[in-house]
OpenMM code with the backbone's topology and positions (N, CA, C; nanometers):
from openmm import Vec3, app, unit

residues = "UNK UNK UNK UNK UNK UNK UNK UNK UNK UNK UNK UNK UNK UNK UNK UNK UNK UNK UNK UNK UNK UNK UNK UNK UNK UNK UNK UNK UNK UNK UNK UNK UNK UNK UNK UNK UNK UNK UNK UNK UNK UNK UNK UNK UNK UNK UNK UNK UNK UNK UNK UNK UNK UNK UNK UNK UNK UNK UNK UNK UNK UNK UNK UNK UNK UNK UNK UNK UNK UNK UNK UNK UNK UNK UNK UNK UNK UNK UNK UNK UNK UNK UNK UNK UNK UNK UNK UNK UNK UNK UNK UNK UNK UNK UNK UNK UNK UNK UNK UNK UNK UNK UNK UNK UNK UNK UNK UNK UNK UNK UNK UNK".split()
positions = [
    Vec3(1.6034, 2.3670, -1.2227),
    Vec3(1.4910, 2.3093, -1.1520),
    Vec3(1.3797, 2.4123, -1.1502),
    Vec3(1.2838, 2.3855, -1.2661),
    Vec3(1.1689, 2.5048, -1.2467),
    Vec3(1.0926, 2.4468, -1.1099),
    Vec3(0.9362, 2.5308, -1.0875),
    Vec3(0.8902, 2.4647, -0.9620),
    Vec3(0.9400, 2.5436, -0.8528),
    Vec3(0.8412, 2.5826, -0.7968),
    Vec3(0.8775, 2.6755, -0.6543),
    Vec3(0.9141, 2.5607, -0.5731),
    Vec3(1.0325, 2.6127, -0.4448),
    Vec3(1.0164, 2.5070, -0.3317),
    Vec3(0.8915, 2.4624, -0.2877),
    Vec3(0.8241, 2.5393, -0.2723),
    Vec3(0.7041, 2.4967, -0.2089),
    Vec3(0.6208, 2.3932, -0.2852),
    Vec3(0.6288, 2.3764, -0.4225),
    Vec3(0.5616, 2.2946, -0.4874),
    Vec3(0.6831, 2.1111, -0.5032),
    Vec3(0.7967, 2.1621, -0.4351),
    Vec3(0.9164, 1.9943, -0.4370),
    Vec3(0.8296, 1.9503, -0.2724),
    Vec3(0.8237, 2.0918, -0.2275),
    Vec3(0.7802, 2.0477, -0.1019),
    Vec3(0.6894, 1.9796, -0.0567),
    Vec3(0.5580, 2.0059, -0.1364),
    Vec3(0.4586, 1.9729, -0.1060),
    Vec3(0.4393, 1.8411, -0.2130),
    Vec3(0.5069, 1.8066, -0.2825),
    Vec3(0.5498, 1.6414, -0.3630),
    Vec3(0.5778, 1.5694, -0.2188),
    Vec3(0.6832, 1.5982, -0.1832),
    Vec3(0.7600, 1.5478, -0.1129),
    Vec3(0.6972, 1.4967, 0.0449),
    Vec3(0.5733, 1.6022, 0.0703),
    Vec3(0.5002, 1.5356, 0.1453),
    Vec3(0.3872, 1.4722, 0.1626),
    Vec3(0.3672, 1.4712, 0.0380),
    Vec3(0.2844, 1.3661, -0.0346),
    Vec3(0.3294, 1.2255, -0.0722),
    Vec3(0.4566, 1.2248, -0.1255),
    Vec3(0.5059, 1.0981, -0.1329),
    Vec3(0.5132, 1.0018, 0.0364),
    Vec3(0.6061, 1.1685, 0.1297),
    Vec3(0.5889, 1.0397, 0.2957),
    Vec3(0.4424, 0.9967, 0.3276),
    Vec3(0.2929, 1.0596, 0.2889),
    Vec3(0.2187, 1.0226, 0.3090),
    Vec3(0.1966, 0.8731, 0.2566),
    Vec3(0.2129, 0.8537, 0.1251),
    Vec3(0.2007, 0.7203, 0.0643),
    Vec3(0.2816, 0.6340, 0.1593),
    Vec3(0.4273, 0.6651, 0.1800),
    Vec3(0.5222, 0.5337, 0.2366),
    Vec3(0.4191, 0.5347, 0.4030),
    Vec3(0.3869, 0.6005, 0.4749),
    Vec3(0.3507, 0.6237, 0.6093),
    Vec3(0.2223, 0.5120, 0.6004),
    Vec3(0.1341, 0.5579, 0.4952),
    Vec3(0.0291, 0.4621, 0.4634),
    Vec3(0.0553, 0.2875, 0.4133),
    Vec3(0.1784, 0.2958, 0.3695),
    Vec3(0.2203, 0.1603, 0.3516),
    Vec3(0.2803, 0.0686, 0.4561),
    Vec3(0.3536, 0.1576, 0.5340),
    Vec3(0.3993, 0.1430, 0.6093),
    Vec3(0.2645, 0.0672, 0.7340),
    Vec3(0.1731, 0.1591, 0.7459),
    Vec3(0.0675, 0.1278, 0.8319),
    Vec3(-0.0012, -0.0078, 0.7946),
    Vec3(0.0126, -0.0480, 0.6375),
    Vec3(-0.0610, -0.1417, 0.5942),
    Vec3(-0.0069, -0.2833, 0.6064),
    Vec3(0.1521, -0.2741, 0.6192),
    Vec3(0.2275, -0.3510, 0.6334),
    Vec3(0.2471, -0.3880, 0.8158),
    Vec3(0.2242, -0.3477, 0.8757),
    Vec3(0.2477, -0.3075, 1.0075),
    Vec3(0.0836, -0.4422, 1.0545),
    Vec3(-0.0233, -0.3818, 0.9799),
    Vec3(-0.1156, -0.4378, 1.0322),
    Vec3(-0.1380, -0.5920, 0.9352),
    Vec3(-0.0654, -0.6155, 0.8584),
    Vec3(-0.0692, -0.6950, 0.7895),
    Vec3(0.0428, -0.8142, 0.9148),
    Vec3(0.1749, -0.7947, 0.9932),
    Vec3(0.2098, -0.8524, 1.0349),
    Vec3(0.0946, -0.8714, 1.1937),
    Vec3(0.0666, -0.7966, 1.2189),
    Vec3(-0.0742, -0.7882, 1.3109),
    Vec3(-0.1696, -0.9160, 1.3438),
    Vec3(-0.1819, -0.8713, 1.1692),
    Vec3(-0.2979, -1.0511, 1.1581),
    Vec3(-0.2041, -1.1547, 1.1715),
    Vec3(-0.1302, -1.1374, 1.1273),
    Vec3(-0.0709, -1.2841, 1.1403),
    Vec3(-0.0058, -1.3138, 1.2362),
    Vec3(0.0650, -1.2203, 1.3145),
    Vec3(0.0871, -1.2482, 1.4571),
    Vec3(-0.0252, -1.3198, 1.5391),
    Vec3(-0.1548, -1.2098, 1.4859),
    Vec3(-0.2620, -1.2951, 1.6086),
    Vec3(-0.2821, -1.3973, 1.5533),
    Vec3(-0.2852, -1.4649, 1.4421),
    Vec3(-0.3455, -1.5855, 1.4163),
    Vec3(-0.2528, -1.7255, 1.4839),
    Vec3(-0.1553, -1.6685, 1.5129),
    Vec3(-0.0390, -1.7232, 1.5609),
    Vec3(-0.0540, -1.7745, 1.7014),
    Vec3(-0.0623, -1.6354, 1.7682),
    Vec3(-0.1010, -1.6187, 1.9224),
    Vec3(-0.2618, -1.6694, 1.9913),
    Vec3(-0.3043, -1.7361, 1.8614),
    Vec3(-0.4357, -1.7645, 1.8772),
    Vec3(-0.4270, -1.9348, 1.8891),
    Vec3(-0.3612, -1.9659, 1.8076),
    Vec3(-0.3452, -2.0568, 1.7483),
    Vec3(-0.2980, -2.1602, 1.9085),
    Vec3(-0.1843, -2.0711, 1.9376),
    Vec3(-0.1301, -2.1118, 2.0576),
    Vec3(-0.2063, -2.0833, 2.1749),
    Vec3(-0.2630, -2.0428, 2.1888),
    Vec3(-0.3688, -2.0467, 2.3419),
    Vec3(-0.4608, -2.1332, 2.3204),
    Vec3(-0.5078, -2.1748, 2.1508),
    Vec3(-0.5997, -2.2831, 2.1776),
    Vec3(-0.4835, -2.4046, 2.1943),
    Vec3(-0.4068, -2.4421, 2.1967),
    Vec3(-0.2986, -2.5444, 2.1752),
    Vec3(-0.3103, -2.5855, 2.0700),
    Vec3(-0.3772, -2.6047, 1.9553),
    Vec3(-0.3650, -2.6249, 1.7987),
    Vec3(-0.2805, -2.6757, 1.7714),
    Vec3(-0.2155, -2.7973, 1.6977),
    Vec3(-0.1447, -2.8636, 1.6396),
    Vec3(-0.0711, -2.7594, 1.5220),
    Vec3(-0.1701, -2.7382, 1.4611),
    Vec3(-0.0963, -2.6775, 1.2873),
    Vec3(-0.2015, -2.4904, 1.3469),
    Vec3(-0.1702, -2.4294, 1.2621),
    Vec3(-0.2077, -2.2776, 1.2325),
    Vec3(-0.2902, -2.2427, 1.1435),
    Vec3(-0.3815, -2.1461, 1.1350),
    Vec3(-0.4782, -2.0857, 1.0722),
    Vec3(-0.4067, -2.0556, 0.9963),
    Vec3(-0.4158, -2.0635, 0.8322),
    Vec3(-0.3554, -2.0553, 0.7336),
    Vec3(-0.4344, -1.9164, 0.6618),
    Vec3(-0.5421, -1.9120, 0.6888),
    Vec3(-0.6355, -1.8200, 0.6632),
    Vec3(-0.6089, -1.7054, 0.6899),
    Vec3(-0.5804, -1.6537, 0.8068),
    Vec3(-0.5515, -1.5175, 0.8865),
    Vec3(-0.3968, -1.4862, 0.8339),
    Vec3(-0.2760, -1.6081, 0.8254),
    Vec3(-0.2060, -1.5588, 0.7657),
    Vec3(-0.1683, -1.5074, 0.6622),
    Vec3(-0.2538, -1.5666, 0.5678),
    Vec3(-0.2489, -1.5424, 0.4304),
    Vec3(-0.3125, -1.3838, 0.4425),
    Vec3(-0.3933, -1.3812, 0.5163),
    Vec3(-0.4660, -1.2645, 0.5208),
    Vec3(-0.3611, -1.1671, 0.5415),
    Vec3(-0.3000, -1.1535, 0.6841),
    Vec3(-0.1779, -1.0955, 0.6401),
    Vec3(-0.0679, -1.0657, 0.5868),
    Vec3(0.0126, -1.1312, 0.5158),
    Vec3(0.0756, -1.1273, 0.3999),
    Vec3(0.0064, -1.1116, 0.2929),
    Vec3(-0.1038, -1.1188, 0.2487),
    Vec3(-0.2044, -0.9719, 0.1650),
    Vec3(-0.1718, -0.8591, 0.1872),
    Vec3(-0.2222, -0.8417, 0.3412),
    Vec3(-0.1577, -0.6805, 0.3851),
    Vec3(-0.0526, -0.6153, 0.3262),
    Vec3(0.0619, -0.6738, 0.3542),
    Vec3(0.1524, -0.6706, 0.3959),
    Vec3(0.2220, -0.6714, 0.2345),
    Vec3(0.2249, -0.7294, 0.1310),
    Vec3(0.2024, -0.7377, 0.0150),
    Vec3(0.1411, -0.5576, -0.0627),
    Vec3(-0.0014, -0.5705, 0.0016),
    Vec3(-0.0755, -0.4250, -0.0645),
    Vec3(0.0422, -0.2882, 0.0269),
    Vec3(0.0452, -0.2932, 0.1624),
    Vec3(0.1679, -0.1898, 0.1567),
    Vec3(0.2970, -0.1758, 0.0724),
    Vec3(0.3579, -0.3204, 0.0376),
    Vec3(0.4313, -0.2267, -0.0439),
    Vec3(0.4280, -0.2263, -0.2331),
    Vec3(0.2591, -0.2693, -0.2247),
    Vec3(0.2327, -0.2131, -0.3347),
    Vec3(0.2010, -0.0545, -0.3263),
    Vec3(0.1191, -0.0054, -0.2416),
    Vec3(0.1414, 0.1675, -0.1908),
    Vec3(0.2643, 0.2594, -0.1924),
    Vec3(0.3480, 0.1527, -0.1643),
    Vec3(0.4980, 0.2585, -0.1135),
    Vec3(0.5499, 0.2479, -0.2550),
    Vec3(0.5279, 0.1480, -0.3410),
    Vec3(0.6161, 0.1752, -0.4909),
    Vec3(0.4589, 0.2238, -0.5457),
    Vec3(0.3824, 0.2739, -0.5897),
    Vec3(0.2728, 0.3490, -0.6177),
    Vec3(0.3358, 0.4640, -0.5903),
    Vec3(0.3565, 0.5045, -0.4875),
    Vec3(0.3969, 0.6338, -0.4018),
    Vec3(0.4898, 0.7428, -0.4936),
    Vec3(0.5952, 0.5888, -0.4749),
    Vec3(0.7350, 0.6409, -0.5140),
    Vec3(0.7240, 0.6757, -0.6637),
    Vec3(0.6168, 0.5994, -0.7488),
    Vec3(0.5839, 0.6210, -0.9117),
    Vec3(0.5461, 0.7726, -0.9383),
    Vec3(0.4591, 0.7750, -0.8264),
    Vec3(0.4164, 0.9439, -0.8657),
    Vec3(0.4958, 1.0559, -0.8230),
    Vec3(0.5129, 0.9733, -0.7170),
    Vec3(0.6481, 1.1127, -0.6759),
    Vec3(0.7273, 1.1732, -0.7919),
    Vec3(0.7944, 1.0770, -0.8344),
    Vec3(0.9280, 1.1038, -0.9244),
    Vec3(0.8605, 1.1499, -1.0582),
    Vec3(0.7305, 1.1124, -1.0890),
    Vec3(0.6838, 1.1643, -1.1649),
    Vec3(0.6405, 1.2976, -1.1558),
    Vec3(0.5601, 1.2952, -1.0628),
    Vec3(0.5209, 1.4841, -1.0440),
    Vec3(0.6548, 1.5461, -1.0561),
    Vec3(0.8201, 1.5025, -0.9680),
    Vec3(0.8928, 1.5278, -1.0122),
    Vec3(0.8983, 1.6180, -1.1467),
    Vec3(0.9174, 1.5185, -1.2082),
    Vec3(0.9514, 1.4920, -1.3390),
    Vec3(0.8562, 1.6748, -1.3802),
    Vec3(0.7179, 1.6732, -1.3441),
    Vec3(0.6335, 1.7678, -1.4089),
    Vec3(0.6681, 1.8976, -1.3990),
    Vec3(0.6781, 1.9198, -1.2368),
    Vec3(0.7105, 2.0350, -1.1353),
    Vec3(0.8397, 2.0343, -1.2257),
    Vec3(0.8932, 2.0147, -1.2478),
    Vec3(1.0448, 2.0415, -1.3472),
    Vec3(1.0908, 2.0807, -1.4638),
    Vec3(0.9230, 2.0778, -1.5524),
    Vec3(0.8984, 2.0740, -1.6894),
    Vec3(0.8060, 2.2301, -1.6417),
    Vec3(0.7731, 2.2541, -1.5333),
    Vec3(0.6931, 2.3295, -1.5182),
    Vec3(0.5168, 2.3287, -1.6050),
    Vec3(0.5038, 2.1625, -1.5599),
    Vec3(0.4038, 2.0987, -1.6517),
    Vec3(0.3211, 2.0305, -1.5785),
    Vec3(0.1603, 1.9909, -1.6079),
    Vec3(0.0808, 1.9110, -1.5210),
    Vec3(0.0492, 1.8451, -1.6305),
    Vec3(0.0164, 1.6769, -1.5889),
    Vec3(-0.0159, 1.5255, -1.6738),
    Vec3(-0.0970, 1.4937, -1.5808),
    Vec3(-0.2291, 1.4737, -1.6254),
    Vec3(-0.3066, 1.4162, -1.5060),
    Vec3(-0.2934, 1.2569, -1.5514),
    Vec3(-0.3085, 1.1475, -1.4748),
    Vec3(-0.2320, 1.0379, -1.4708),
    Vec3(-0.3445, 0.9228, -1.4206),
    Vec3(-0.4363, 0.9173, -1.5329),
    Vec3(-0.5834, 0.8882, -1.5248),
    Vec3(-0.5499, 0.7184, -1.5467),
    Vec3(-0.4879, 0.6565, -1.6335),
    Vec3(-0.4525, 0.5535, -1.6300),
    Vec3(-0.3632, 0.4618, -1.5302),
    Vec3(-0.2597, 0.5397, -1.5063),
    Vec3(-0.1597, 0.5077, -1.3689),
    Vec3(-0.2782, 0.4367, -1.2422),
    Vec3(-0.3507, 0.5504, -1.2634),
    Vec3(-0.4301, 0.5622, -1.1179),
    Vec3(-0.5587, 0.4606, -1.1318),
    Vec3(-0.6150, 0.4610, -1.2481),
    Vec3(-0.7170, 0.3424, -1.2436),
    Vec3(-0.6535, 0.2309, -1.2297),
    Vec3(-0.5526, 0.2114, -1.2873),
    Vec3(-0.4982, 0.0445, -1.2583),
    Vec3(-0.4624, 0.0102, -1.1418),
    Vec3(-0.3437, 0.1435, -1.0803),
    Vec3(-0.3589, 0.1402, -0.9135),
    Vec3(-0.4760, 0.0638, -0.8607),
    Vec3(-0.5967, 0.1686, -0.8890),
    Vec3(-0.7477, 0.1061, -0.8016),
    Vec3(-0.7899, -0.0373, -0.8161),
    Vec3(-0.8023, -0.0483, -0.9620),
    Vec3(-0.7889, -0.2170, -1.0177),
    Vec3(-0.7378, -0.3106, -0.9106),
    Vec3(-0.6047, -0.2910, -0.9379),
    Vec3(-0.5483, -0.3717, -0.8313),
    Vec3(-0.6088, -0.3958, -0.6739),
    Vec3(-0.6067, -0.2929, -0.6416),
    Vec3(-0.6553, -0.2630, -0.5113),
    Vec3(-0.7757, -0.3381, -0.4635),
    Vec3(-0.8723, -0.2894, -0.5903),
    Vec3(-0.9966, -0.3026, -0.5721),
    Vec3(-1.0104, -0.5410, -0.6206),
    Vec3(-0.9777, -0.5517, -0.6576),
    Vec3(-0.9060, -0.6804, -0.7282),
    Vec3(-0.8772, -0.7867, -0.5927),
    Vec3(-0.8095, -0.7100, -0.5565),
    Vec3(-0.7318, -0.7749, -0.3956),
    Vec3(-0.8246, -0.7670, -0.3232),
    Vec3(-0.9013, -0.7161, -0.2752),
    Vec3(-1.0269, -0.6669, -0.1927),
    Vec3(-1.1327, -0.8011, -0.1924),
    Vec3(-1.1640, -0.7347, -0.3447),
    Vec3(-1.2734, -0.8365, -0.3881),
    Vec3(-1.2429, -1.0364, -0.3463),
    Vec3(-1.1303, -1.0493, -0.3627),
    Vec3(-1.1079, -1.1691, -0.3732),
    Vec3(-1.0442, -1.2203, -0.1812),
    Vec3(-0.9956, -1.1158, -0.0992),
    Vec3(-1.0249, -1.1790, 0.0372),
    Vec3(-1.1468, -1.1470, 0.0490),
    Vec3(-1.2799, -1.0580, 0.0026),
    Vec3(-1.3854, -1.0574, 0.0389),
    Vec3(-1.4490, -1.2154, 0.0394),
    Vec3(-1.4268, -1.2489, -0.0842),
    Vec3(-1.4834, -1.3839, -0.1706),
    Vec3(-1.4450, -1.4774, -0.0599),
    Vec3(-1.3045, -1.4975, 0.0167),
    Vec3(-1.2597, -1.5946, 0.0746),
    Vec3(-1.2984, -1.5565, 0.2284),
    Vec3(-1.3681, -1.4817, 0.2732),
    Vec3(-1.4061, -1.4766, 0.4194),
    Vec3(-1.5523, -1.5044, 0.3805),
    Vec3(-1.6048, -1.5087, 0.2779),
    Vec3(-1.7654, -1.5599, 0.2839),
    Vec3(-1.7823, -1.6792, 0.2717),
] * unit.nanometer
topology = app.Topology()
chain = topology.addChain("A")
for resn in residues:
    res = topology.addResidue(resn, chain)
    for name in ("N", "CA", "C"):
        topology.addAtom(name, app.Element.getBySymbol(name[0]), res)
């Protein structure tokens, strides 16, 4: 295992950052849809805002697109820190954004 500890280490807390962030995204993703729920029911509403839920299960969806993102680079830097090698990972990461940016755009489109 080439790679100082300090460099598995500092992977390693980079990767809990990603799951922590997914984690958060997923968290607020059940959020919305709880409230749309709890909303739903104080007005007495027959049927449910389909809107807010969907909205959250987006969320909720993009976290654990983050947490396997996460886990891609992890094992990859892995992989580098081991080779005692750096790959900058210019493609990985634009498509990441793609996506991201993709998902964005299109609940933007649907709240206007």
């Amino acid at each position: 295992m080439m790679g100082s500890p300090s460099d598995h280490l500092a992977n390693e807390r980079t990767f809990l950052a990603w799951v922590r962030t997914g984690i958060a995204l997923i968290g607020f993703g059940f959020v919305i849809a709880k409230f749309a729920l709890f909303i739903s029911i104080l007005k007495g509403a027959k049927t449910l805002s389909s809107s807010s839920v969907t909205y959250g299960e987006v969320m909720i969806i993009l976290g654990g697109i983050v947490i396997f993102y996460g886990l891609y680079s992890y094992l990859e830097n892995e992989k580098d820190i081991s080779r005692n090698q750096y790959r900058p990972r210019v493609l990985p990461n634009m498509i990441f954004v793609g996506i991201i940016l993709a998902i964005t755009v299109i609940l933007a489109l649907f709240i206007i």
